[in-house]
N, C-alpha and C positions, 0 to 999 in steps of 0.2 A: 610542855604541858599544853596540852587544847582540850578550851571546856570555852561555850557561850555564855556559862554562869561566873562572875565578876568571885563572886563569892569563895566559891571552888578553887579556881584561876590564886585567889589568895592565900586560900588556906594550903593550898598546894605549895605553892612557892615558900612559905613560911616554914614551914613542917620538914620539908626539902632541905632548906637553905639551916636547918637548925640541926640535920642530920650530918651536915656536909656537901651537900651535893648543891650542885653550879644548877639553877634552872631557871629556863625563859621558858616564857608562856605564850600564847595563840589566843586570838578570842573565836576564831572559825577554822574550819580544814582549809580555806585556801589559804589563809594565813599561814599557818600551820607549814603547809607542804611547800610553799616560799622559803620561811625558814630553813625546812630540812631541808631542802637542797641545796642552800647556800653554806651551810653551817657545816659544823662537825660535830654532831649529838651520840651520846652511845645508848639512850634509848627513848622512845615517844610513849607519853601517856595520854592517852584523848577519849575523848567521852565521844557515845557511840551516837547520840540524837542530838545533831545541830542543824541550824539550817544553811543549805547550801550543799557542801560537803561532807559528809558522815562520818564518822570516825570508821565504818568499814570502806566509803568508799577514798578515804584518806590510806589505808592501809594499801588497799590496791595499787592507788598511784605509787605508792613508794615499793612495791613488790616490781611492779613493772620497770620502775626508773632502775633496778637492783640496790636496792636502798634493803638493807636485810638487817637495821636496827632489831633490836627488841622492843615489846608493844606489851604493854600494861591498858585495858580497854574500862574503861567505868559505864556503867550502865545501870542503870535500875532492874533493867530486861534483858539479859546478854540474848545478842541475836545468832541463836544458835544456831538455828536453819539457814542462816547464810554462812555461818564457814564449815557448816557439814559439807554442802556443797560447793565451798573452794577451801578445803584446809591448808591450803596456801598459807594462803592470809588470816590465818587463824593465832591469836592474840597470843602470849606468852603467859598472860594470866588476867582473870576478870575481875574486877574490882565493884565491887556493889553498892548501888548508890542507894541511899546514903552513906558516907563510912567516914571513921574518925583518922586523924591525922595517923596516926599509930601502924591505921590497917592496908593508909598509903604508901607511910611508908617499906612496911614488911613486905607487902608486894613489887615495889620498886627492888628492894634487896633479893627479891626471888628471883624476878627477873631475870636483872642482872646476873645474877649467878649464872640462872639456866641460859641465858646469852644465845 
């Protein structure tokens, strides 16, 4: 999970880890894309406004590396006009910010299904 918000980062992890599921966090996309490519992740969740690298331009890097996890994106404002035009890299499912543990996790569960 990458989110700059400490907050998130936790609630994520908590909510995750109460469902079952194994998860580390990122405080930034570089962070973030360090991990995935050292790691063995079966999918990225990351918030789409950080600074530095973006949660789309985090996606790209892992499209490019052939990194073809599944992407859960949170956003307040999903930036649709950028994967119109690359639906490549177009998220597996948007998660809207704000949202409750609940709605994190159903979408993780989506996800992963649709793989």
């Amino acid at each position: 999970m990458v989110d700059d918000e400490e907050a998130l980062l936790a609630l994520g992890q908590t909510a995750l880890r109460d469902h079952g599921f194994e998860t580390d966090t990122a405080r930034d996309g570089l962070e973030g894309l360090r991990a995935l490519q050292s790691g063995d992740y079966e999918l990225l969740i990351t918030d789409h406004h950080m600074p530095g690298l973006t949660g789309f331009d985090l996606i790209q890097r892992l499209r490019d590396a052939k990194i073809s996890i599944p992407v859960v994106m949170a956003s307040a404002t999903p930036p649709t006009t950028e994967f119109s035009a690359h639906p490549r890299l177009c998220p597996q499912a948007f998660l809207a910010k704000p949202y409750t543990a609940r709605q994190l996790v159903d979408e993780v569960e989506r996800a992963l299904k649709a793989g």
